[in-house]
C-alpha positions in Angstrom: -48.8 -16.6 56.8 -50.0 -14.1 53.9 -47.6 -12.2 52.0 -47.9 -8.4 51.6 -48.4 -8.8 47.9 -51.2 -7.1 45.7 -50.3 -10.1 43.1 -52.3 -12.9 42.9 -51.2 -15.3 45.0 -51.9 -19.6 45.9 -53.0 -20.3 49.3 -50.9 -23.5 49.9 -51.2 -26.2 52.9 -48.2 -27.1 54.4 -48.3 -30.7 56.6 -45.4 -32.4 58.5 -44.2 -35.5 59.1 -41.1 -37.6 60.3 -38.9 -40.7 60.3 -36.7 -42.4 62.1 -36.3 -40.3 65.4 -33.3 -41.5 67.4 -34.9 -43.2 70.7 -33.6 -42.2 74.0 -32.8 -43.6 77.3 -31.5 -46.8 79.1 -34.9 -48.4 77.4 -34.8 -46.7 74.5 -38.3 -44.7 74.1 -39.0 -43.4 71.2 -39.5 -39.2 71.6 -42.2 -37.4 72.2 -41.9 -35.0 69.5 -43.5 -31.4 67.9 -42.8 -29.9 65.0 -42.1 -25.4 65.1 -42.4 -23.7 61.9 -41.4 -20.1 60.9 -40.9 -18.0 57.5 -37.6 -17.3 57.6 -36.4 -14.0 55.8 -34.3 -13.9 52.2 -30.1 -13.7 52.6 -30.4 -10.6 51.1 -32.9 -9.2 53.7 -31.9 -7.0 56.1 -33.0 -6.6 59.7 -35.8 -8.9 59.0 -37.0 -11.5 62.0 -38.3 -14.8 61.1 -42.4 -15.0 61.2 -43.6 -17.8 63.7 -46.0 -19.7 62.2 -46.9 -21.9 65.2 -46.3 -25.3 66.4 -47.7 -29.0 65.6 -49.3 -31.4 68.1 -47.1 -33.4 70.5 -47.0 -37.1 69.4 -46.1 -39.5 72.5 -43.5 -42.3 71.8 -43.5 -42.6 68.5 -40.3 -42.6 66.4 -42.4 -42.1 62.9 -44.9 -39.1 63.8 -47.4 -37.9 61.5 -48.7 -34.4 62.9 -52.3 -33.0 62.2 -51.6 -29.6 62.3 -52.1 -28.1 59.3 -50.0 -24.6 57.9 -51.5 -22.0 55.9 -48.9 -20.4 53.5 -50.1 -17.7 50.9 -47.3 -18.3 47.8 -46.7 -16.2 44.9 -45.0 -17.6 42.2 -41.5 -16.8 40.9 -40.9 -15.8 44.3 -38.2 -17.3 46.9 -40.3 -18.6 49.9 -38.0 -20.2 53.1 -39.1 -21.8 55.8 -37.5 -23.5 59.0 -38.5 -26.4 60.7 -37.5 -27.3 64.1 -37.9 -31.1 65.6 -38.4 -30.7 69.4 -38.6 -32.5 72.3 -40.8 -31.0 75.4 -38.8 -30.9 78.6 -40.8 -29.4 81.2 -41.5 -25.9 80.7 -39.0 -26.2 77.8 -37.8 -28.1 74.8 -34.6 -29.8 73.3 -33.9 -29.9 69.3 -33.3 -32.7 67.9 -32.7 -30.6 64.7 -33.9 -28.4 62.1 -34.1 -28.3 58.5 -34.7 -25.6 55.7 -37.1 -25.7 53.0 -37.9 -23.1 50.2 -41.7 -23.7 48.6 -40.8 -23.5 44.8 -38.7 -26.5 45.9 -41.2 -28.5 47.0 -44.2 -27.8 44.1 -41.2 -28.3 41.7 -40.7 -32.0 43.2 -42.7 -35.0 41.6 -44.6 -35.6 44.7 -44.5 -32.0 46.6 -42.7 -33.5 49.4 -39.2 -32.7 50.4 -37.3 -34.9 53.4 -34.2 -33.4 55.0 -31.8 -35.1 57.7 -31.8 -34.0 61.2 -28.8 -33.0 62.9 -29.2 -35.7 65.7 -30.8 -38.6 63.5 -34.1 -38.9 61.5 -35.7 -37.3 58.9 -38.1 -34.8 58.6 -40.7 -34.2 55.5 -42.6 -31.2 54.3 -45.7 -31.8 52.0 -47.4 -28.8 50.2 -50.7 -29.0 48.6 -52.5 -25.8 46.8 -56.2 -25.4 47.6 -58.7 -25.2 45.5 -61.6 -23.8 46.9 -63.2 -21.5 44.8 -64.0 -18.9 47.3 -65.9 -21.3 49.3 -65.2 -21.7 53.5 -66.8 -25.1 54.0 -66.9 -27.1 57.2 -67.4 -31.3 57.3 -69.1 -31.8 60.9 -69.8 -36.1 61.7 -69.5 -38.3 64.1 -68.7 -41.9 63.9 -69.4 -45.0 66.3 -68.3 -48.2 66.2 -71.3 -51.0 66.5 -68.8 -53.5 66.7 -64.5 -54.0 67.2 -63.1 -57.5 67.2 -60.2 -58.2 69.0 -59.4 -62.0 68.1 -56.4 -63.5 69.5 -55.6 -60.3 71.5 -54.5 -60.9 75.1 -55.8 -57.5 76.9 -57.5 -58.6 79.9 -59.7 -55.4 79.4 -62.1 -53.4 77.2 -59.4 -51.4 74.6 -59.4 -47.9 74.4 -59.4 -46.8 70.8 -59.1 -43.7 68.5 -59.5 -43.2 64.7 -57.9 -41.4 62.0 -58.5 -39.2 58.9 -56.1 -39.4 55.7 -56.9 -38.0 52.3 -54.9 -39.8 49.4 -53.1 -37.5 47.3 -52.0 -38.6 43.6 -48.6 -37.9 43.0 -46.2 -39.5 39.9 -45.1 -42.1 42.0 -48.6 -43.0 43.6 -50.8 -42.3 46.1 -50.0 -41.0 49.2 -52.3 -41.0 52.3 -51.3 -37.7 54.7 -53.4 -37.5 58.3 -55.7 -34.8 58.4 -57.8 -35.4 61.6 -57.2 -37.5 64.9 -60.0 -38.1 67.0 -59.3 -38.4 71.0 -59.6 -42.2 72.5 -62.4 -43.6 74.2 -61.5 -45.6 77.0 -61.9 -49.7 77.6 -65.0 -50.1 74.9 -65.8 -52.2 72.2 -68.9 -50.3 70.7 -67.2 -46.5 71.0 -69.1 -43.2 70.3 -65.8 -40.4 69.1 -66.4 -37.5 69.9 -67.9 -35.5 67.0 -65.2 -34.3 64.2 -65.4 -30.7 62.6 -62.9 -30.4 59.8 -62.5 -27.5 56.9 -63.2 -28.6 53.8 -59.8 -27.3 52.3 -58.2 -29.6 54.9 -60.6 -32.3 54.7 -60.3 -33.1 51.1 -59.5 -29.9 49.4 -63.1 -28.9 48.3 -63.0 -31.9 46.2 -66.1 -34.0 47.8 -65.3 -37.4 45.4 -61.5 -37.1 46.7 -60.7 -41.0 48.4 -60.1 -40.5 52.3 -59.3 -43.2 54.9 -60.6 -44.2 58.1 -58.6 -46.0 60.1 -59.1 -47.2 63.8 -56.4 -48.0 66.1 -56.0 -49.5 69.5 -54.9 -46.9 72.1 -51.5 -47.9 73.8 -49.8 -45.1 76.6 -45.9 -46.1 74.9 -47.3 -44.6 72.1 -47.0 -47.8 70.0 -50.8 -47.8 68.8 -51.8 -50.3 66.9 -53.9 -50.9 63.9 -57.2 -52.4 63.8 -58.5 -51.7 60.4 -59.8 -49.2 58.2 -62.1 -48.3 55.5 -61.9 -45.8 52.1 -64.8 -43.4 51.6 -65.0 -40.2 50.2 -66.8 -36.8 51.7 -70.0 -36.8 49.9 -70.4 -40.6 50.5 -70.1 -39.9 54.5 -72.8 -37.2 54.1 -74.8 -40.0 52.3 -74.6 -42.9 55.2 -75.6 -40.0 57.5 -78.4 -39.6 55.9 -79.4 -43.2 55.6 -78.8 -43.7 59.2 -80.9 -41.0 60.4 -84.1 -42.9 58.2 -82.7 -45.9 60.2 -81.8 -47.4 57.0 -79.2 -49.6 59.1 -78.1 -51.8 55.9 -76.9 -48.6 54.3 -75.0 -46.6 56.7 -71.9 -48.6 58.1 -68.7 -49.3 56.8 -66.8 -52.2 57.1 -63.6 -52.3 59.1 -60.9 -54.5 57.1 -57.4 -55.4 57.2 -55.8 -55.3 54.0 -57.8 -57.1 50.7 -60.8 -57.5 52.0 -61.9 -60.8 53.1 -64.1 -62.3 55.8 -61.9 -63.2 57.6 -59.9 -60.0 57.9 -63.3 -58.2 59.0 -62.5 -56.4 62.0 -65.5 -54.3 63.1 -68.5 -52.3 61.9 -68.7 -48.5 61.5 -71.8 -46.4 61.6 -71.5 -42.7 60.9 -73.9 -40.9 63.3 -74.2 -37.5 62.4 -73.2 -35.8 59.4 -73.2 -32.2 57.1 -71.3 -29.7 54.8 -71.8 -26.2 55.7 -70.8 -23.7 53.0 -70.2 -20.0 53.8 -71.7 -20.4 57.4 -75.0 -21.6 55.8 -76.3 -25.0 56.0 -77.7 -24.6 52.3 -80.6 -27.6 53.0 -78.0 -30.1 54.9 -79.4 -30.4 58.0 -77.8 -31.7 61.2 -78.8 -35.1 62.0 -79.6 -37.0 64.9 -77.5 -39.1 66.9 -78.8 -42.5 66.9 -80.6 -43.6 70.2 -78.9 -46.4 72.2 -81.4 -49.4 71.5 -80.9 -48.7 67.5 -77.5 -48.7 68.2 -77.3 -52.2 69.8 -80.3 -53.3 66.7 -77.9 -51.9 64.1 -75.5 -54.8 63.6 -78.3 -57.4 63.3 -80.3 -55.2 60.8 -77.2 -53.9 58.8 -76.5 -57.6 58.3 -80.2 -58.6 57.8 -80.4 -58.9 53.4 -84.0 -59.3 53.7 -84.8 -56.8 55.1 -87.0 -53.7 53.1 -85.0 -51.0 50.9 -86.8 -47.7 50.6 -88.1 -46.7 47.5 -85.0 -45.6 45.0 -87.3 -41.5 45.7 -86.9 -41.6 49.2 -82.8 -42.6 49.0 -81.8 -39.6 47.0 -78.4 -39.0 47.5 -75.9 -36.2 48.7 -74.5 -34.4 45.9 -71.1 -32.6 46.1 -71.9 -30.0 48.8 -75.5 -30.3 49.9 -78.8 -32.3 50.0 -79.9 -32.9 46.5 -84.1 -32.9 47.9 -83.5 -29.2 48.6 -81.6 -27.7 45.9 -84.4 -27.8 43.9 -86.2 -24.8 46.1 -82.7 -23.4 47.3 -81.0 -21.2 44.5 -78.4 -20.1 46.8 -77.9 -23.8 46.7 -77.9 -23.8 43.0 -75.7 -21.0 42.9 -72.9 -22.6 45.2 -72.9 -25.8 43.0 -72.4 -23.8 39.9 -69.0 -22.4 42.0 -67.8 -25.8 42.3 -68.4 -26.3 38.8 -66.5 -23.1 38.0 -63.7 -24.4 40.6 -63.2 -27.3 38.8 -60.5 -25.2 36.5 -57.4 -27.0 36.9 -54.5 -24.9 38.2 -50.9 -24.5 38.1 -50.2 -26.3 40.8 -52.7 -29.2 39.2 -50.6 -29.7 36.3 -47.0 -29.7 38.4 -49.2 -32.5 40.6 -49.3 -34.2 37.2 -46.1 -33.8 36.0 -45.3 -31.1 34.4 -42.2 -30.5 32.9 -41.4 -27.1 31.8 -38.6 -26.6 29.2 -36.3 -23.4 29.7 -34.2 -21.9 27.3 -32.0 -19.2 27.8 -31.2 -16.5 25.4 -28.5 -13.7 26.3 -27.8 -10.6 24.4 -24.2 -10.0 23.2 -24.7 -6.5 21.1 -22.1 -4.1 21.6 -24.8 -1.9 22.9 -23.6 -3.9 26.4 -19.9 -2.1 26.2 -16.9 -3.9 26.6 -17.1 -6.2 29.5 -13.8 -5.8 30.6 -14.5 -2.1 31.5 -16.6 -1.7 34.6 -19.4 -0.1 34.7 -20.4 -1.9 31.3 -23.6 -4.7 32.0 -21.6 -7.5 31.5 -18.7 -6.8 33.8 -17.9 -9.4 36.1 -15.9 -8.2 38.8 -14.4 -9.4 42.2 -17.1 -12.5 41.8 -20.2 -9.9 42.2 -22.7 -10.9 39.8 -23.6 -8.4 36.7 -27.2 -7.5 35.8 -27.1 -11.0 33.3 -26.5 -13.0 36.0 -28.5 -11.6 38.8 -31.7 -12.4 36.2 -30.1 -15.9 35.4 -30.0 -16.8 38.8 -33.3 -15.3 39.8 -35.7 -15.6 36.5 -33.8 -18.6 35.4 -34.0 -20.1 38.9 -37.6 -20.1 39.8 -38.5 -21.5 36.2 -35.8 -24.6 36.6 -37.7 -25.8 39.7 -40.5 -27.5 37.8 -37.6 -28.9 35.2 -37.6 -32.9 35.3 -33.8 -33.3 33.9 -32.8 -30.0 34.2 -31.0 -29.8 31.0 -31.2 -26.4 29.4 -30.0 -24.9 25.9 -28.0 -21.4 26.2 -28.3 -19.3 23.2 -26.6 -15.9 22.6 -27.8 -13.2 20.0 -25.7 -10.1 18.3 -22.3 -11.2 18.5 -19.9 -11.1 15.2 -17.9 -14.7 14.4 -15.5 -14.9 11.6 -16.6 -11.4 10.4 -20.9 -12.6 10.2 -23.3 -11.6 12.7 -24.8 -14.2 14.2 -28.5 -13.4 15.7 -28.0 -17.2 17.1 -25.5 -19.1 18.6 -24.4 -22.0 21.3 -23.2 -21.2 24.1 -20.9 -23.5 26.0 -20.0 -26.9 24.8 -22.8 -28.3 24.6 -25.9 -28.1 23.0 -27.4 -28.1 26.7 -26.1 -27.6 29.8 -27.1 -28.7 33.4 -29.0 -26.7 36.0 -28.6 -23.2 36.4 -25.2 -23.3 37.6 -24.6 -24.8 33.8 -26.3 -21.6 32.2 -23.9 -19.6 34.4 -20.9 -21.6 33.1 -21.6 -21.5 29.8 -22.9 -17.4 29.4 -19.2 -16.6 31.1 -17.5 -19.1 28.5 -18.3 -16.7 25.9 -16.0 -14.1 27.1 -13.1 -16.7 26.6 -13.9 -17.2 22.6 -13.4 -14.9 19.9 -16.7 -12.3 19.6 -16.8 -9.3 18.5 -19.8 -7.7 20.6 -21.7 -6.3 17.6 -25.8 -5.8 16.6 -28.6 -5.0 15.6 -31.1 -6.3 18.2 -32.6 -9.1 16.6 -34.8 -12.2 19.0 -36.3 -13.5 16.1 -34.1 -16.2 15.7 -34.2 -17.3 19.1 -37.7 -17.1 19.2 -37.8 -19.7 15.8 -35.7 -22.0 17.7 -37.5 -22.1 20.7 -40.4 -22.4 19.1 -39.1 -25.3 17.0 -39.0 -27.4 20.5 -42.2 -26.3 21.6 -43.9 -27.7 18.4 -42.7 -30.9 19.1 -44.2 -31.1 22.5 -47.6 -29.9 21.1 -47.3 -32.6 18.3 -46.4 -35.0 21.2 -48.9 -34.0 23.7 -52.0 -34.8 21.1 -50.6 -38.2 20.2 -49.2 -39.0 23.8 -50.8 -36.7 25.9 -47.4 -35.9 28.1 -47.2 -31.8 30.1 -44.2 -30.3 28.6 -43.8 -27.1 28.0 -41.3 -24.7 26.8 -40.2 -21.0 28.3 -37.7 -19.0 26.5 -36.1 -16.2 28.5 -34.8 -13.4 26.4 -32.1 -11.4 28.9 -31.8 -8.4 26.1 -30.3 -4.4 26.5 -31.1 -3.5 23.2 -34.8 -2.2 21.6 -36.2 -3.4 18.6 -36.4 -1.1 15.5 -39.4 -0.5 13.7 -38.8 -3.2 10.8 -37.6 -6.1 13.8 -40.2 -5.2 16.4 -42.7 -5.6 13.3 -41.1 -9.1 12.3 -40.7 -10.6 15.8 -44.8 -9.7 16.4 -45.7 -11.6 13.3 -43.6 -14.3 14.4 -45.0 -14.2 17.8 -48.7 -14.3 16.7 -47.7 -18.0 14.2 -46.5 -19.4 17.1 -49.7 -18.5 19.6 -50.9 -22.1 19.3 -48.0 -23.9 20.9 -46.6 -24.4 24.7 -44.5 -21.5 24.3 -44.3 -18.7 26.5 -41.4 -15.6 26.0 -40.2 -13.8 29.5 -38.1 -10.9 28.2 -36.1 -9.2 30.9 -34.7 -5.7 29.7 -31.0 -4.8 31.3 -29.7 -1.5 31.3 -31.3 2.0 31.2 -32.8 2.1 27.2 -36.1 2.9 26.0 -37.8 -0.4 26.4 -41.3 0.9 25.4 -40.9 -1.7 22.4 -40.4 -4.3 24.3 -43.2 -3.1 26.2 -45.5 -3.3 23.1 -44.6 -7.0 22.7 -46.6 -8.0 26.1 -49.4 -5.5 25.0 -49.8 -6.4 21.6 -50.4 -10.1 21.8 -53.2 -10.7 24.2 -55.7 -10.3 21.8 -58.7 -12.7 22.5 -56.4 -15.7 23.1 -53.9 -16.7 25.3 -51.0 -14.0 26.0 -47.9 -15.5 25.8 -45.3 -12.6 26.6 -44.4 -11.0 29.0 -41.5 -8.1 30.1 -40.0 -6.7 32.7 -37.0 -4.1 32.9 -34.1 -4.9 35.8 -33.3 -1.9 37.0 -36.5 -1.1 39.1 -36.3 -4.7 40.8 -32.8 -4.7 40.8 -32.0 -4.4 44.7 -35.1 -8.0 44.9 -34.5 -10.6 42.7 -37.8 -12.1 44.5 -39.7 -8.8 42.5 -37.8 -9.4 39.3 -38.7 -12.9 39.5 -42.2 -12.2 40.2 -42.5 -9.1 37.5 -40.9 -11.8 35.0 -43.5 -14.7 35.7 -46.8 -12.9 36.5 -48.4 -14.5 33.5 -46.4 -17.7 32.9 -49.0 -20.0 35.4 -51.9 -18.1 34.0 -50.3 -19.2 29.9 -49.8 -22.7 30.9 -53.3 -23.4 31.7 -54.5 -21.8 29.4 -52.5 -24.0 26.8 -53.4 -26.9 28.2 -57.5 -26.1 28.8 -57.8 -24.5 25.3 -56.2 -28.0 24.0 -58.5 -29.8 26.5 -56.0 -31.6 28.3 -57.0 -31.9 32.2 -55.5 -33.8 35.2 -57.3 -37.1 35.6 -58.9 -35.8 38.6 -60.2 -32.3 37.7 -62.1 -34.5 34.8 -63.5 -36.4 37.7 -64.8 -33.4 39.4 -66.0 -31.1 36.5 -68.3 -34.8 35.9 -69.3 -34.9 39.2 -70.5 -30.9 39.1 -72.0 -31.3 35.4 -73.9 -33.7 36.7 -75.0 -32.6 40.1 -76.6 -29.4 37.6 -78.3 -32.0 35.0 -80.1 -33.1 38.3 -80.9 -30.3 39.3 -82.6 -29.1 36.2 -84.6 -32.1 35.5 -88.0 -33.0 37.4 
């Protein structure tokens, strides 16, 4: 699905799974079930049809399925992205729901774990996981095939040869652990104990998300019609060491190029076969870039191989003539291949965190809200006036509360927000600061809501000038205890102040408030100012454009009025930057996810090889 946008966007994989399907039938057989997906249009929309995105594989007789298929979504942030899912059951030429469930995508990167589950109307649960890719430009393909020199089977009572099948996972890290989520399933092979799969041809983004030291899992199961298949063990590799036992198999270096087939903690006794990867390479952009195709073993090396691989005395080549795969390609021919050269230096480049990145590991983004009450607004109990409330339709304030204020709460770990108001007169002073509500913070959005229309209950006197200084010091003030945090304690919090203004700065304020912006550059502290109303907001304007500078720009504003009728615009005109800040807070302080460290090592030194001979 891509998105008619000319923003920049996050191309984002969406995978399936689910639990606890009700069985049917005087026996009670678990389902065979498929998964539909489709984009489903905004409430607001009008005359808009849902977007099929297409279907999963059908998994026989199993109540727990874990589908392949793979959905490409293209995602803007700060916009509202739904998406239905329908459980199905095939009947013939047609199909029966078991249920359906929606999602929305800034709900799922907000979560810990980018996984959301939702009930089905008939029993189970079904689970969306989204992952953003990484690729760096690069279309990559994983080709291999893998054969099994040897499956035990002790204690089994099958009076025949098993027919087996493997599968792919990748782990993905998330705050509560790793997850493994099926990428590939390979079809069986019937009634053998030394099988030959057929050969596998996976994308990179899918495979491991262009990240060729990410942990996958192989796992081989016995084949069973009923669907209940069952484990016979697995092994944990990674993409560039697959490439490398391809290689060492085609020089018939037997000792090096199987895995181990295990049960659990590895033991002896829990050994459960031998895996030899046949045939391996990475193609990048259609080219080959040095890997070449190898050859599938002949049969008589094939029945040799388990005696040799277990053979210790045998001969190891020279440590010259076992140079390894690096990242994406043959290391023996980079050194005459600067296309080659030039695609490892992309992988370096790629290995830029991203947003996305930091959410995985565990962002926390602070919002505060700050709400104009000048009398510049009018009296809200005319209509007409911007913060007229009337007959439960929701004013300009609240439109950009629900929609700004919305998209940034997502990635909020407790969701506890402070509500500030600005250019109201108490007990005859003016007060360029004040607490809204109750409390010094308030829960969810819902909370803001509550306690900006609390304000109308007290006794304010709507009254000016324009002044965000003071909301900007007190944001600011929270931000600079993350940053203090975050170099003793390295934890990803950062803070966002909304500004929800109708008034312009004069000459002497707008002056003050860029001063006060540039002091405050170096902290996690970005300002989203959202002009209401019909003024001059040229000022405001200047803010954004006045502090880029040769560092990180950390305003940004956008007026209402010409998103007005989209909240999904005005939330994306109000956030085009905010990803874009956050990183570059966090990579100017050299704070990285553990495993983007792990890659830019791998690239750095995949280069320092390359330019030493």
């Amino acid at each position: 699905y891509i998105m008619s946008s000319a923003a920049p966007i996050a191309k984002l994989h969406l995978s399936l799974h689910a639990s606890s399907l009700p069985r049917s039938g005087a026996v009670r057989h678990a389902p065979d079930a498929f998964a539909q997906v489709s984009i489903t249009p905004p409430e607001l929309a009008t005359g808009e049809q849902p977007v099929h995105l297409g279907s999963t594989e059908i998994i026989k007789r199993s109540p727990n399925p874990q589908w392949v298929k793979v959905f490409v979504i293209e995602y803007e942030f700060g916009t509202q992205l739904n998406f239905f899912v329908d459980v199905l059951i095939p009947k013939g030429d047609d199909s029966k729901s078991i249920g359906g469930a929606n999602f929305e995508v800034g709900d799922i990167l907000g979560s810990r774990n980018k996984t959301k589950a939702k009930r089905l109307r008939k029993g189970g649960c079904v689970f969306a996981h989204i992952e953003q890719i990484n690729s760096g430009g690069s279309d990559g393909i994983i080709t291999f095939q893998l054969s099994a020199l040897r499956l035990d089977f002790r204690g089994s009572l099958m009076r025949s040869e098993p027919s087996t099948f493997f599968e792919v996972s990748k782990q993905t890290q998330t705050s509560h652990g790793n997850q493994w989520n099926v990428i590939y399933r390979s079809n069986p092979v019937k009634e053998s104990l030394k099988p030959t799969w057929d050969r596998a041809e996976v994308g990179l983004e899918t495979f491991c998300n262009c990240d060729l030291g990410r942990p996958i899992r192989v796992s081989v199961y016995v084949f069973r019609k009923g669907g209940n298949h069952s484990l016979l063990g697995s092994f944990e590799t990674t993409a560039k060491n697959l490439i490398e036992k391809a290689e060492k198999g085609s020089r018939r270096e037997w000792h090096e190029s199987t895995f181990t087939l295990q049960k659990g903690e590895y033991t002896a006794e829990k050994e459960s076969g031998c895996i030899a990867v046949m045939e391996g390479t990475i193609v990048i952009d259609g080219e080959e870039n040095g890997a070449e195709v190898l050859p599938v073993v002949e049969s008589h090396h094939v029945a040799n191989a388990e005696v040799e691989a277990s053979n210790d005395g045998d001969q190891h080549r020279d440590e010259e003539d076992s140079a390894t795969v690096p990242e994406t390609l043959n290391l023996a021919s980079l050194h005459n291949d600067q296309s080659a050269i030039g695609t490892v230096l992309q992988l370096q480049a790629s290995a830029r965190p991203t947003f996305a990145d930091y959410v995985d590991s565990g962002l926390d983004i602070d919002l505060c809200v700050a709400i104009d009450f000048t009398s510049s607004n009018g009296d809200p109990r005319i209509p007409g006036t911007l913060h007229h409330n009337r007959d439960g339709a929701l004013n300009d304030y609240e439109e950009t509360i629900l929609s700004v204020g919305g998209s940034i709460a997502k990635y909020s770990s407790n969701k506890n927000f402070p509500v500030w108001g600005f250019g109201a007169r108490y007990a005859g002073e003016v007060r360029h600061i004040f607490q809204c509500g109750q409390t010094s913070a308030v829960h969810s959005v819902e909370g803001v809501m509550d306690a900006y229309r609390s304000v109308f209950q007290t006794d304010l006197t709507m009254s000016g000038p324009t002044v965000i200084s003071k909301v900007i010091q007190a944001a600011a003030a929270r931000a600079n205890r993350y940053h203090k945090t975050v170099q003793a304690n390295p934890k990803l919090k950062y803070c966002v102040l909304l500004v929800i203004t109708d008034g312009v700065l004069n000459a002497s304020n707008l002056a003050e408030t860029n001063r006060l912006l540039e002091s405050v550059r170096e902290v996690p502290l970005s300002t989203v100012i959202v002009g209401i109303g019909m003024a001059d907001f040229s000022a405001m304007q200047d803010l954004e454009d006045t502090n880029g500078g040769v560092n990180r720009k950390n305003v940004t504003f956008a007026p209402f009025r010409p998103n007005q009728h989209d909240p999904q615009a005005l939330s994306r005109a109000a956030l085009k930057h905010l990803p874009n800040q956050i990183v570059g807070y966090f990579t100017q302080n050299c704070f990285y996810p553990d495993h983007h460290r792990r890659q830019a090592s791998i690239a750095e030194s995949v280069i320092s090889e390359l330019t030493t001979e």
